[in-house]
GUTIMAR-353829 format. One line per field, with one value per residue: x, y, z of N, C-alpha, C in turn. Coordinates in nm, 2 decimals, always signed. Example, Ala and Ser with C-alpha at 12.3 -4.5 7.8 and 13.67 -1.06 7.14 Angstrom:
2
nc1 [+1.32_+1.28]
nc2 [-0.57_-0.22]
nc3 [+0.78_+0.71]
cac1 [+1.23_+1.37]
cac2 [-0.45_-0.11]
cac3 [+0.78_+0.71]
cc1 [+1.32_+1.29]
cc2 [-0.33_+0.00]
cc3 [+0.78_+0.79]
END
This chain:
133
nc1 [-1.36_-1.27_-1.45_-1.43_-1.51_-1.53_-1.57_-1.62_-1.42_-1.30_-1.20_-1.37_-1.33_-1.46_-1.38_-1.28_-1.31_-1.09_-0.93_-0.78_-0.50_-0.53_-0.26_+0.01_+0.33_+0.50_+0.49_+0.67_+0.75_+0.84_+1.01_+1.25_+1.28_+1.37_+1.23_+0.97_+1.03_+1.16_+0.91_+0.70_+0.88_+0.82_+0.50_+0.48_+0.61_+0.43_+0.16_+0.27_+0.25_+0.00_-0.37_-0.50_-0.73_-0.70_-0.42_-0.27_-0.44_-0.29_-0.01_-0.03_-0.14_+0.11_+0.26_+0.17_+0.19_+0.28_+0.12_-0.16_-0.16_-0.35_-0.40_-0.60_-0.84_-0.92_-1.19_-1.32_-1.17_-1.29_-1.56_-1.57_-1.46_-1.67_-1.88_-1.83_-1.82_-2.00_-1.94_-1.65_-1.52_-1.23_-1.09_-0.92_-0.72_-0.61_-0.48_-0.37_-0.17_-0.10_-0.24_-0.44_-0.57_-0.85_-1.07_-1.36_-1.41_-1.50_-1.50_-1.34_-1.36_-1.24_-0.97_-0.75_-0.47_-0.31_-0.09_+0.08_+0.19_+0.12_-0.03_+0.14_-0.06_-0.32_-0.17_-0.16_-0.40_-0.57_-0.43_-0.47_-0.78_-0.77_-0.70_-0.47_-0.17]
nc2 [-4.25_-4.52_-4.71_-4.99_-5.06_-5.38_-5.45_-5.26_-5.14_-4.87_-4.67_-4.50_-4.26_-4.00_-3.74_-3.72_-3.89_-4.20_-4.38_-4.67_-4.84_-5.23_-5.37_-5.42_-5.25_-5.30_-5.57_-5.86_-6.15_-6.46_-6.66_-6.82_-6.85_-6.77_-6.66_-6.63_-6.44_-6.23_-6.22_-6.09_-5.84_-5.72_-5.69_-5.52_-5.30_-5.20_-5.18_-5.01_-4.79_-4.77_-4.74_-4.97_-5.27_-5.55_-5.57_-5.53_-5.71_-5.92_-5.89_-5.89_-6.18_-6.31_-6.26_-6.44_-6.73_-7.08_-7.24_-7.11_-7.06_-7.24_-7.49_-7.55_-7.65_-7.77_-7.76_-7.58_-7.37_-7.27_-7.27_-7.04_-6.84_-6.82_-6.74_-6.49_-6.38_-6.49_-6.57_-6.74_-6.70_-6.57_-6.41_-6.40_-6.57_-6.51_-6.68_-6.71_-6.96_-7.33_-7.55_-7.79_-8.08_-8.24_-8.49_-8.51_-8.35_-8.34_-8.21_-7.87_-7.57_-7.32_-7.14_-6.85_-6.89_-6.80_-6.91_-6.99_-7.25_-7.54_-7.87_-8.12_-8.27_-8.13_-7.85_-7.96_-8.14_-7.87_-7.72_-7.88_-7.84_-7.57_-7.39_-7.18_-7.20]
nc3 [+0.50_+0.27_+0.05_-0.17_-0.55_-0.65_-0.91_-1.05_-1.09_-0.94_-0.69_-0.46_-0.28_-0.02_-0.08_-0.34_-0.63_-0.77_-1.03_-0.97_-1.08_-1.19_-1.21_-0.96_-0.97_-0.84_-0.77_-0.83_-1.05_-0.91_-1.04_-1.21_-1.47_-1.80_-2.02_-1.90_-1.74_-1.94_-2.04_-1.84_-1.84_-2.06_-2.07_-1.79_-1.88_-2.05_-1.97_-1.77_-1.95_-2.02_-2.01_-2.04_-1.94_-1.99_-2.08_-1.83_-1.69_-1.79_-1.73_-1.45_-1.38_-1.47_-1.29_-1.09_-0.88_-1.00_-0.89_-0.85_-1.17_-1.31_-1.52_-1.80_-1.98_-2.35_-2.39_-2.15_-2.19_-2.43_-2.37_-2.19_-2.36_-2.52_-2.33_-2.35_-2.60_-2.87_-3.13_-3.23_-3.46_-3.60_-3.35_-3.11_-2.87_-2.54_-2.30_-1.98_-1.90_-1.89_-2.16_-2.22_-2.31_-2.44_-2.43_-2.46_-2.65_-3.01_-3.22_-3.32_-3.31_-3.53_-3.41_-3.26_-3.03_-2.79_-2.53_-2.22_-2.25_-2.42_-2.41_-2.64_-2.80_-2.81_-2.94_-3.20_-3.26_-3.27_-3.45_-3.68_-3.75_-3.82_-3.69_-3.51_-3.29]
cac1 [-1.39_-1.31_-1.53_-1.38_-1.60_-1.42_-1.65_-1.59_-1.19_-1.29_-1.20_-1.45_-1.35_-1.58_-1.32_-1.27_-1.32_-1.03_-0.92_-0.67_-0.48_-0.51_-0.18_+0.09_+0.42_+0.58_+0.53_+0.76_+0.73_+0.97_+1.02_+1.41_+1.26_+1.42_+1.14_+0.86_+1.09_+1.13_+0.79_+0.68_+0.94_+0.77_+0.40_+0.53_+0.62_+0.32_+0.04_+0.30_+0.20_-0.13_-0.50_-0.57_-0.69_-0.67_-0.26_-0.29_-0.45_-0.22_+0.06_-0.08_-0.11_+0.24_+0.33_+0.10_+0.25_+0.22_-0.01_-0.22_-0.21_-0.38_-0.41_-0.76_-0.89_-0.99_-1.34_-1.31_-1.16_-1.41_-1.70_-1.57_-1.48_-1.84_-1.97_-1.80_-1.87_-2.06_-1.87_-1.51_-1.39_-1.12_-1.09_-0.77_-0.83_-0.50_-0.49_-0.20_-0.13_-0.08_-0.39_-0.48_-0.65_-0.98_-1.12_-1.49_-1.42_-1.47_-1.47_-1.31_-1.43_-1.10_-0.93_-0.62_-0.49_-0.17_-0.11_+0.21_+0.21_+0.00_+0.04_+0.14_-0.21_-0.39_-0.17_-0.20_-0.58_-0.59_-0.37_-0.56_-0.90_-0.75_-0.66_-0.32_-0.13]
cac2 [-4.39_-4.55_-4.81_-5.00_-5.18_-5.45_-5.50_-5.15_-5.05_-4.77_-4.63_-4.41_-4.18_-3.90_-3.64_-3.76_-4.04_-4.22_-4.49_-4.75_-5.00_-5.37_-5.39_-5.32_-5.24_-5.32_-5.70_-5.96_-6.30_-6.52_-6.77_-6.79_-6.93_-6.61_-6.63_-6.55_-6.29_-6.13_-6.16_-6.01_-5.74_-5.66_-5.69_-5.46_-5.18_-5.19_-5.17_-4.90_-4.69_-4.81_-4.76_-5.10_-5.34_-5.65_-5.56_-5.52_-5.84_-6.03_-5.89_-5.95_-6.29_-6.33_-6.26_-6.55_-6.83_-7.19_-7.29_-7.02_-7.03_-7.38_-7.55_-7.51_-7.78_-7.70_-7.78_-7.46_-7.22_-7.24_-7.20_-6.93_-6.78_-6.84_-6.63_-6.31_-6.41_-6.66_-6.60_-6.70_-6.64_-6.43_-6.38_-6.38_-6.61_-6.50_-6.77_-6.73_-7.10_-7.47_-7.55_-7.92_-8.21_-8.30_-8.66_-8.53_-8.26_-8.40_-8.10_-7.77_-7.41_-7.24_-7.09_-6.82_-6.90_-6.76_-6.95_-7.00_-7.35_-7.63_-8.02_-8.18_-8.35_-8.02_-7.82_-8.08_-8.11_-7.71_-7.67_-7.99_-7.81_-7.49_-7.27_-7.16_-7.15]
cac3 [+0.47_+0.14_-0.02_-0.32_-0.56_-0.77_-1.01_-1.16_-1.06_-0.90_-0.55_-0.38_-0.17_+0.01_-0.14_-0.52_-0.74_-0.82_-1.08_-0.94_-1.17_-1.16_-1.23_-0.90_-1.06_-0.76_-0.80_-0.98_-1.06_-0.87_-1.16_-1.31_-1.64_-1.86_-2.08_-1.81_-1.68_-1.98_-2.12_-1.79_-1.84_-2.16_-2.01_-1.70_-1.97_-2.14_-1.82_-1.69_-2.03_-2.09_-1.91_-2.10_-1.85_-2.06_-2.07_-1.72_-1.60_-1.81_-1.63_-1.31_-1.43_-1.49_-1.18_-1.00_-0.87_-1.06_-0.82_-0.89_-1.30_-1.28_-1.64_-1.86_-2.10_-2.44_-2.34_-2.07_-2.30_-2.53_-2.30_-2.11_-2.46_-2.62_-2.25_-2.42_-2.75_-2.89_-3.26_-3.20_-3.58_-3.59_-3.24_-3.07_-2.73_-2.44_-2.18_-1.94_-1.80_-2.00_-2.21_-2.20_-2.42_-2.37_-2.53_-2.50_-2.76_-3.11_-3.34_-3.24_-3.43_-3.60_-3.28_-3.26_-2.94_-2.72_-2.41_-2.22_-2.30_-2.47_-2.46_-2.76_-2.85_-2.82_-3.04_-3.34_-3.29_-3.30_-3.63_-3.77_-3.74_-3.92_-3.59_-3.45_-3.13]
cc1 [-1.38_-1.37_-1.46_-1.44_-1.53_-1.46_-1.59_-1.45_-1.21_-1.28_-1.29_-1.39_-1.42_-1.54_-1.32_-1.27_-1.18_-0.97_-0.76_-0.65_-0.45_-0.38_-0.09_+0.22_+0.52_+0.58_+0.64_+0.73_+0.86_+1.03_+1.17_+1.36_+1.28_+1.34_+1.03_+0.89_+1.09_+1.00_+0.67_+0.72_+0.88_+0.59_+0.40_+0.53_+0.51_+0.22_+0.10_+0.26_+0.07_-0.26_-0.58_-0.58_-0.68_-0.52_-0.21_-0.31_-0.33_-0.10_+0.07_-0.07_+0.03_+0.33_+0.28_+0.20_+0.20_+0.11_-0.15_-0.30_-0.23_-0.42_-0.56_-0.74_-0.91_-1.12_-1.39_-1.25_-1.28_-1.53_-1.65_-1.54_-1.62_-1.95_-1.97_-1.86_-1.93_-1.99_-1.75_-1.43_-1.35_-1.12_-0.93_-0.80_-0.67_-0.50_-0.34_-0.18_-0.10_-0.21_-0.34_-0.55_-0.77_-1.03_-1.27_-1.51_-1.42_-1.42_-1.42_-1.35_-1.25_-1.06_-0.75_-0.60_-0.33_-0.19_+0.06_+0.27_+0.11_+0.08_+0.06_+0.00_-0.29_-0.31_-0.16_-0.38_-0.61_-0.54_-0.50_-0.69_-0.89_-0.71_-0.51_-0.28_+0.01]
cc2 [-4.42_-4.70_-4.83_-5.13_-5.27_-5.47_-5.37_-5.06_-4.97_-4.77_-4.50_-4.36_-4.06_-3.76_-3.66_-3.92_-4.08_-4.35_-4.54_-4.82_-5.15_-5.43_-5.32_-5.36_-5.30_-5.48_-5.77_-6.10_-6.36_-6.63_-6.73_-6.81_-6.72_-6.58_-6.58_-6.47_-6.18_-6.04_-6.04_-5.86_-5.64_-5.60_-5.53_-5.30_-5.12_-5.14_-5.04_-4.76_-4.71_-4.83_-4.94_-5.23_-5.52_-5.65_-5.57_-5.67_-5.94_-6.02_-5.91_-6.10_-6.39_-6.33_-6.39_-6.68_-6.98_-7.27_-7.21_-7.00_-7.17_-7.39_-7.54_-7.63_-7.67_-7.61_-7.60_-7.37_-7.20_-7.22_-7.09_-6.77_-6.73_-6.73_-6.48_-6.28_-6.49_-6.68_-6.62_-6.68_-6.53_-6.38_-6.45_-6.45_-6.61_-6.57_-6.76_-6.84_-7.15_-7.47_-7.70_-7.96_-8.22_-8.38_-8.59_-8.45_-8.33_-8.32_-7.98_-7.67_-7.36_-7.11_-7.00_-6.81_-6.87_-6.82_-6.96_-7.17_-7.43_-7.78_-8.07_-8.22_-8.23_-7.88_-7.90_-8.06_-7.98_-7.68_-7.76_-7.94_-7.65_-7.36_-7.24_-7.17_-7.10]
cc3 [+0.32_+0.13_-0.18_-0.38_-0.68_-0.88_-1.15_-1.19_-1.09_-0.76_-0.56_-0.26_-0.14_-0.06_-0.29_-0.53_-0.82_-0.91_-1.02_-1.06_-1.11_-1.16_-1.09_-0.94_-0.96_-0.70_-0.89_-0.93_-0.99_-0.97_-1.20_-1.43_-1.69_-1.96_-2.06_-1.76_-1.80_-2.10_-2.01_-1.78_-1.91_-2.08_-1.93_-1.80_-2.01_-2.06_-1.80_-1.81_-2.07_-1.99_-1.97_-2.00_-1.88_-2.03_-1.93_-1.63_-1.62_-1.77_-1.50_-1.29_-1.44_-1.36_-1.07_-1.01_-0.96_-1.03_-0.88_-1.08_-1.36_-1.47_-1.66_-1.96_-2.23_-2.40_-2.27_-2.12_-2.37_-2.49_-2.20_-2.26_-2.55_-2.51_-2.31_-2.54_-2.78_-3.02_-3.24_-3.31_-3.57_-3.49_-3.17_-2.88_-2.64_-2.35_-2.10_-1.83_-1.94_-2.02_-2.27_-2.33_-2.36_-2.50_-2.58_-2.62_-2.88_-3.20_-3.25_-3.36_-3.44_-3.50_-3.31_-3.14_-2.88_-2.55_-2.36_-2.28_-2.34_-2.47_-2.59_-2.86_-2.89_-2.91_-3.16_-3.33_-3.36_-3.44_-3.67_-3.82_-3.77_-3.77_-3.58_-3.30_-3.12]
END
C-alpha cells in the first residue's frame, strides 16, 4: 500500500521512503508562443538538475494551461507575499501568469517582481513607487 502526503512530497511506502519530484519531465506545454516554449525549455533543464522545488513548481507552472494560470491583481500578490513574509524589501516576488491593476491600491511597498506579463497601468505604478518588473 502506498500512502502519499502532499503536504510534505514524500511517498510512503511500507519498503522505503521515497522523495518524488513536483516536477514530471514528461509534460510540455502545448502553447506555440516560442518564448514560453523556450523559457519552459530552460525551466525543464534546471528542475531536471536541481532538488529545488521552487524551480520545479515554476516549471510545472509553465506547463498549465491558460485557463489554469488565471491573472492575480496587485492587491493578491501582495497579501499572499506578506503570508510568507511580512518584509517584502528586497525580495524577489515569481508570479507565473498576467498581473493586473487594482484601483483600491493607493500606495504599493518597493516590489522586484517577475511575471509572464503585466498590464500597462500596473507596470508604471510599480516603477513609479521605486520597484521593478
Amino acid at each position: 500500500a502506498v500512502v502519499s502526503t502532499q503536504s510534505t512530497g514524500m511517498s510512503i511506502n511500507k519498503q522505503k521512503v521515497t522523495k518524488y519530484p513536483i516536477f514530471d519531465p514528461s509534460r510540455q506545454p502545448r502553447s506555440k508562443n516560442t518564448f514560453m516554449l523556450s523559457l519552459f525549455e530552460f525551466y525543464k533543464k534546471l528542475a531536471a538538475n536541481t532538488d529545488n522545488q521552487i524551480i520545479q513548481k515554476i516549471a510545472k507552472r509553465l506547463t498549465m494551461s491558460r485557463s489554469n494560470r488565471q491573472p492575480l491583481t496587485i492587491t493578491g500578490l501582495i497579501k499572499l507575499a506578506k503570508e510568507k513574509d511580512e518584509n517584502l524589501d528586497g525580495k524577489l516576488i515569481v508570479f507565473v501568469g498576467k498581473l493586473l491593476e487594482d484601483e483600491a491600491l493607493l500606495q504599493l511597498p518597493k516590489l522586484q517582481i517577475v511575471c509572464l506579463r503585466a498590464s500597462l497601468t500596473i507596470a508604471a505604478r510599480v516603477e513609479h513607487f521605486g520597484g521593478e518588473i
